[in-house]
C-alpha distance (Angstrom), angle and dihedral (degrees) to the residues before:
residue distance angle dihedral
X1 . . .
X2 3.82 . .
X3 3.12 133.5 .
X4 4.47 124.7 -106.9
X5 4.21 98.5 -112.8
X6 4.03 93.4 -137.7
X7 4.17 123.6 -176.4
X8 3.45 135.3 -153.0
X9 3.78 91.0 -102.6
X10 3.37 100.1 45.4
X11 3.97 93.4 49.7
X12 3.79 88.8 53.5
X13 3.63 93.5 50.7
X14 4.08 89.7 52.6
X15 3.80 93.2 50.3
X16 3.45 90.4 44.6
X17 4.24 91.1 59.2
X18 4.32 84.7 36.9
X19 3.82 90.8 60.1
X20 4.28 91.4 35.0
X21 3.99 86.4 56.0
X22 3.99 89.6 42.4
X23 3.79 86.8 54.0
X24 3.64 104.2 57.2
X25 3.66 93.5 36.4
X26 3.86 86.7 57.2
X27 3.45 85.1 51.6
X28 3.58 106.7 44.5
X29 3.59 88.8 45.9
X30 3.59 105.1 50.9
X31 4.21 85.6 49.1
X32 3.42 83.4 68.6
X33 3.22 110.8 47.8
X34 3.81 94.7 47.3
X35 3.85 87.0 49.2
X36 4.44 87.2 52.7
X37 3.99 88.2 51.8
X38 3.28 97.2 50.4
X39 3.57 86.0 64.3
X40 3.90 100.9 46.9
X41 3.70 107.0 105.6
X42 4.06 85.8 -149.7
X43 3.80 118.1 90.9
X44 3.93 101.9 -147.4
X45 3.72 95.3 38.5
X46 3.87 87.5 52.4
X47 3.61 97.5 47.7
X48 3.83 91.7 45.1
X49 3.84 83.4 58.2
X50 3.92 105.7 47.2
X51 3.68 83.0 48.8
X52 3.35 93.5 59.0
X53 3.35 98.3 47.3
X54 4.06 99.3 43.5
X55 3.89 75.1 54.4
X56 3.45 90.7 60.6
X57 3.72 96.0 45.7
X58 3.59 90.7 47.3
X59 3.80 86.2 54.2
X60 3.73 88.6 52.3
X61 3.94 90.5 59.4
X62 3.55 94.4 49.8
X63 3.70 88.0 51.2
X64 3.78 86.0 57.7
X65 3.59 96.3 55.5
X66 3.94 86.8 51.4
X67 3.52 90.6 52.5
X68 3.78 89.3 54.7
X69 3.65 97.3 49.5
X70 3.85 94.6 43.5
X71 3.95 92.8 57.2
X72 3.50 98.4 44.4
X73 3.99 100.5 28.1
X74 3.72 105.9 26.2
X75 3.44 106.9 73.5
X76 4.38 95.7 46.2
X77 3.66 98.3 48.5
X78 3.87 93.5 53.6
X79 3.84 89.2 52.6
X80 3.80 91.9 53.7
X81 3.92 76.6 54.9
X82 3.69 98.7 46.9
X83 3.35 117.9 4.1
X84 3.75 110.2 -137.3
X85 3.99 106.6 -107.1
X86 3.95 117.5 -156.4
X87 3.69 119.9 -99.6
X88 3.78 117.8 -121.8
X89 3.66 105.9 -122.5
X90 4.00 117.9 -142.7
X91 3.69 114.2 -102.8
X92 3.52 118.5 -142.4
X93 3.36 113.8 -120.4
X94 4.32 105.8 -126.4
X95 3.16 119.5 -127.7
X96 4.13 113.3 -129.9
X97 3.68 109.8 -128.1
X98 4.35 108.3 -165.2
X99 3.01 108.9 -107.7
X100 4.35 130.1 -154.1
X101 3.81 100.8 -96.4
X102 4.16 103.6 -130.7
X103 3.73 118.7 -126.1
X104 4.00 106.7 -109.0
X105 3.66 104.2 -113.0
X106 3.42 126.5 -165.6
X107 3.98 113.3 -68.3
X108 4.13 120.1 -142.0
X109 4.00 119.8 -123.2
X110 3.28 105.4 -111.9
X111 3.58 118.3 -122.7
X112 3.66 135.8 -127.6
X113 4.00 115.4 -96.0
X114 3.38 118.7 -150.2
X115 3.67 114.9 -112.3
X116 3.92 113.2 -139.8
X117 3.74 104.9 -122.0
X118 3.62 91.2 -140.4
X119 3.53 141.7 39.9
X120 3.61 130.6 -143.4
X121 4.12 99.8 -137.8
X122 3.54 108.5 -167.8
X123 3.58 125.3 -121.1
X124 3.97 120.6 -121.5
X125 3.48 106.7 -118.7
X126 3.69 113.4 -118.2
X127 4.23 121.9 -104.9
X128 3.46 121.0 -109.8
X129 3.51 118.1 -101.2
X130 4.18 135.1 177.6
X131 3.88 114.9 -94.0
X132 4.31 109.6 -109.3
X133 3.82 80.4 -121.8
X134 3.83 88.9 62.8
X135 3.68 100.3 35.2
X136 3.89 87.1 57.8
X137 3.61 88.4 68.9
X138 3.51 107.0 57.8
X139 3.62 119.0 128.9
X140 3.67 110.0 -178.6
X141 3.61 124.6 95.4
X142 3.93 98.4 -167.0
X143 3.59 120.7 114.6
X144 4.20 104.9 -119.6
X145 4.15 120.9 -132.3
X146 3.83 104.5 -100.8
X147 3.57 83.2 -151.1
X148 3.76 99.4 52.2
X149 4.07 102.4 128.5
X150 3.96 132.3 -161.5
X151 4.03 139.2 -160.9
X152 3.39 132.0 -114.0
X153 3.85 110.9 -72.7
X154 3.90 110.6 -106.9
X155 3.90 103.0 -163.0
X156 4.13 119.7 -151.6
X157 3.55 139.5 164.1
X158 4.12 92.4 -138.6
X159 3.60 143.2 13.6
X160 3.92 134.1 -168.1
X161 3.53 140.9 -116.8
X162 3.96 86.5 -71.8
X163 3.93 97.6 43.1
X164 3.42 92.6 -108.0
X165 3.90 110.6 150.5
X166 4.24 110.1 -104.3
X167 3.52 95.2 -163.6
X168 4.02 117.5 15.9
X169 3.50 127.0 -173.2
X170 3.53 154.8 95.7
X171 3.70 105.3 -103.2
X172 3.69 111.8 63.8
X173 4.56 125.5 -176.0
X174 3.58 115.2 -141.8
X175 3.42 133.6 -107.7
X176 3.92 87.2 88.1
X177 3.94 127.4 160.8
X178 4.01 99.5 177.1
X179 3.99 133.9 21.8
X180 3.95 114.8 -179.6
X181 4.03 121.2 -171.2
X182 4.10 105.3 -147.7
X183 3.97 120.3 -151.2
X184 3.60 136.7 173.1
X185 3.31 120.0 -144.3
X186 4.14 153.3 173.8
X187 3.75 148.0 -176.3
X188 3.75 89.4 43.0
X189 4.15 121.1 158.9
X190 4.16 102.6 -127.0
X191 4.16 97.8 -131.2
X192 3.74 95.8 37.7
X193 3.44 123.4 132.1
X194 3.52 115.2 -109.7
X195 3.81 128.9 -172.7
X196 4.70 136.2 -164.9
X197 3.24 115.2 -172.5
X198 3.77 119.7 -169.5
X199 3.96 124.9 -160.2
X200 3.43 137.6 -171.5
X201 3.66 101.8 -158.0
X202 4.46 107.3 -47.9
X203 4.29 87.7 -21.3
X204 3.61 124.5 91.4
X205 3.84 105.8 -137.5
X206 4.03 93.0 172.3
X207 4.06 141.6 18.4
X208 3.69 136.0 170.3
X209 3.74 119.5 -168.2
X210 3.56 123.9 173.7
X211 3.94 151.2 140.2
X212 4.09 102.4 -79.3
X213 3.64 108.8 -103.1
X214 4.14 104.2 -175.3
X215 3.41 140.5 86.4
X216 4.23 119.6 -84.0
X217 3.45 93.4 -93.9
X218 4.03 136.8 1.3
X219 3.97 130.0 86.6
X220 3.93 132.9 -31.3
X221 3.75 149.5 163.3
X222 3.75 154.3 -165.7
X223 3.29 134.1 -140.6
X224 4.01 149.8 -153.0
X225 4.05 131.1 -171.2
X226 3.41 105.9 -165.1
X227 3.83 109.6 -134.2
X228 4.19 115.1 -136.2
X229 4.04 116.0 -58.4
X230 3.78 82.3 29.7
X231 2.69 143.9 162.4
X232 3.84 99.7 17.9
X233 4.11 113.9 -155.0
X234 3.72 117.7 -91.9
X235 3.93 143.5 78.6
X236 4.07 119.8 -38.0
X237 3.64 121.9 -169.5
X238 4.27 112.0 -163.1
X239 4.38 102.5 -163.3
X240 4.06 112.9 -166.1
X241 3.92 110.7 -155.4
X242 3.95 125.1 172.4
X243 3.89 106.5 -145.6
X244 3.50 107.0 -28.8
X245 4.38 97.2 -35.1
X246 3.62 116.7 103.3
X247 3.71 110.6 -123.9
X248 3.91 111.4 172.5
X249 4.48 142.8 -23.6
X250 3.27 138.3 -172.7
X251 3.72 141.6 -177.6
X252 4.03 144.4 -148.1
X253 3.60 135.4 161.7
X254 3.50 141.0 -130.7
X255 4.09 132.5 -151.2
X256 3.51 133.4 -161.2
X257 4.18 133.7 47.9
X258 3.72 116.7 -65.7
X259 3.85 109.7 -125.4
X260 3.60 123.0 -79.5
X261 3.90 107.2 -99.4
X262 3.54 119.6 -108.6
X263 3.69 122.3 -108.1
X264 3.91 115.6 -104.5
X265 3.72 106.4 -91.9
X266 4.12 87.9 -148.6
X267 3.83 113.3 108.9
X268 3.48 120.2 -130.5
X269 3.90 114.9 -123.2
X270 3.53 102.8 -119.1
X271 4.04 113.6 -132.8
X272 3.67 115.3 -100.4
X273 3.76 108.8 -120.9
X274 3.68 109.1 -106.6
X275 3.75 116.2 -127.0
X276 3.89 117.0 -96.0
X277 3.27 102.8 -129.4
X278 4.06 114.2 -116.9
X279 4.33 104.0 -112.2
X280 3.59 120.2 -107.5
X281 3.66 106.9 -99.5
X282 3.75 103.9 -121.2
X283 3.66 106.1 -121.4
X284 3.49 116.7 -108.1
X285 3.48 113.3 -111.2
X286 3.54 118.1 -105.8
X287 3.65 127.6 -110.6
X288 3.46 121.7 -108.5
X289 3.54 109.8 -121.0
X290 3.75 102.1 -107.7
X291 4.26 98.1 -120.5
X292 3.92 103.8 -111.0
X293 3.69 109.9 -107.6
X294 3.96 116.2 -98.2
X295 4.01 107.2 -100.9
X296 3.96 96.6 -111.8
X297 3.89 95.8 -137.2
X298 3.69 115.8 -97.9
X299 3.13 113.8 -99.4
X300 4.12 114.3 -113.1
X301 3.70 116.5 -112.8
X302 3.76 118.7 -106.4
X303 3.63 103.4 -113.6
X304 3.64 111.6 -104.4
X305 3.94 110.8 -106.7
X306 3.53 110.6 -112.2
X307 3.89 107.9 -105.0
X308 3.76 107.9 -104.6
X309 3.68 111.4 -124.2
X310 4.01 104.4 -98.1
X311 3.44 112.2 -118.9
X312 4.00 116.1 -107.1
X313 3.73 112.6 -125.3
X314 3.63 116.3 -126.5
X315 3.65 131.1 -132.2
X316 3.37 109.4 -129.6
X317 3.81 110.1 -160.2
X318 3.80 105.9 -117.6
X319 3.48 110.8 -134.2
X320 3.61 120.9 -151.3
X321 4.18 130.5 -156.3
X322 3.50 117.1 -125.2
């Protein structure tokens, strides 16, 4: 009689429906029997009963728990044990079909290639690393996982309610307000610091560095808002690092002219106009005083002519005829 050939896998799976049909037969049966004592009119028989049956449900969640930890944690700790080793697949032996043997014809001399003297060796390109400017501003204290891992970054320029991306890709048309660069990730340290870098070509347009603030593993993202004029068409790079270790980049591109930004919608204060100042009258000249006439010399009175005695009438005698 031979022997049932039985992997790893396959044994886990069959445990796995053992302990699922010892669950619900734990459960179904200690239902019952708490449902029978409830009906037994005596105390000690009915107490014996329900607990024997919350015993069995009790069992049942226990059961759970080992279902748990034998899907998730089965199947890794017996590989540290025995590391799986690969199975050496039958080869079919080939049959030889004959074959019409070819005339030998006559072969060419080969000729001498020329060797290139020299050889371009190409040079490693250099890992990412966190600009001193950056590193400078670091805040967190706690010591990161060196084994902390991330996806593949899936880039978007949306996501919904759930943080699903809207619109993923790699190639992206301008006008665009908001590009986001999903992740999952795990084995995180909560208080880390954690660092995205995004480049357009060698210049850093955008970074985010801050104290981790999520779970140890599950789903996250970082995002850019362009300001106006941006972005401009080309190649971008985004480069995740937690404290100073590189963990993961990607790129995409974008085409087309960003929109022409706006005009600033704050008016300008137009300048009061300064007050001309009134000319200086010119003072009037003043007048000359007009040079007071020379006093002609007054003229000296004619003497007076001495009155001339008046005569003295005489009295004639009037003589009179008789």
């Amino acid at each position: 009689m031979s022997g049932i050939s039985l992997d790893i896998q396959t044994a886990v799976r069959t445990i796995l429906i053992l302990v699922a049909i010892a669950i619900m037969f734990s459960i179904w049966r200690g239902t019952q029997i708490i449902r029978k004592a409830r009906k037994l009119p005596y105390f000690r028989m009915r107490r014996q009963k329900m607990v024997f049956g919350w015993r069995l449900l009790f069992l049942a969640l226990v059961l759970v728990g080992l279902l748990v930890f034998v899907n998730f944690q089965a199947e890794p700790i017996i590989y540290r044990y025995f590391p799986p080793t690969a199975t050496a697949s039958q080869t079919p032996t080939i049959t030889l079909t004959p074959t019409i043997t070819l005339t030998p014809t006559i072969t060419l001399t080969p000729t001498i290639t020329n060797t290139p003297s020299v050889t371009n060796t190409p040079t490693a390109s250099p890992t990412p690393s966190i600009p001193l400017s950056i590193g400078m501003t670091f805040v967190s204290t706690t010591t990161p996982n060196p084994d902390a891992i991330f996806s593949t970054l899936i880039f978007t320029n949306g996501i919904d309610e759930s943080y699903n991306p809207t619109n993923p890709g790699t190639l992206f048309t301008n006008p665009i307000d908001h590009l986001y660069a999903l992740f999952t990730y795990d084995q995180m340290t909560p208080g880390a610091q954690w660092t995205a870098l995004w480049y357009y070509g060698e210049e850093l347009v955008f970074f985010e560095s801050k104290p981790w603030d999520g779970q140890t593993g599950g789903f996250g993202y970082t995002d850019w808002i362009p300001g106006p004029g941006e972005p401009l068409p080309g190649t971008y790079e985004v480069q995740i690092f937690v404290g100073l270790e590189f963990k993961i980049s990607g790129q995409f591109e974008i085409e087309g002219d960003p929109p022409t930004p706006k005009p600033s919608a704050t008016p300008t204060r137009t300048p009061r106009p300064t007050n001309t100042l009134v000319p200086t009258r010119t003072p009037r000249p003043t007048s000359t005083p007009i040079p007071s006439r020379t006093a002609r010399p007054t003229s000296t009175p004619i003497p007076t002519q001495t009155p001339q005695p008046t005569n003295t009438a005489r009295i004639l005698p009037i003589t009179t005829t008789p």
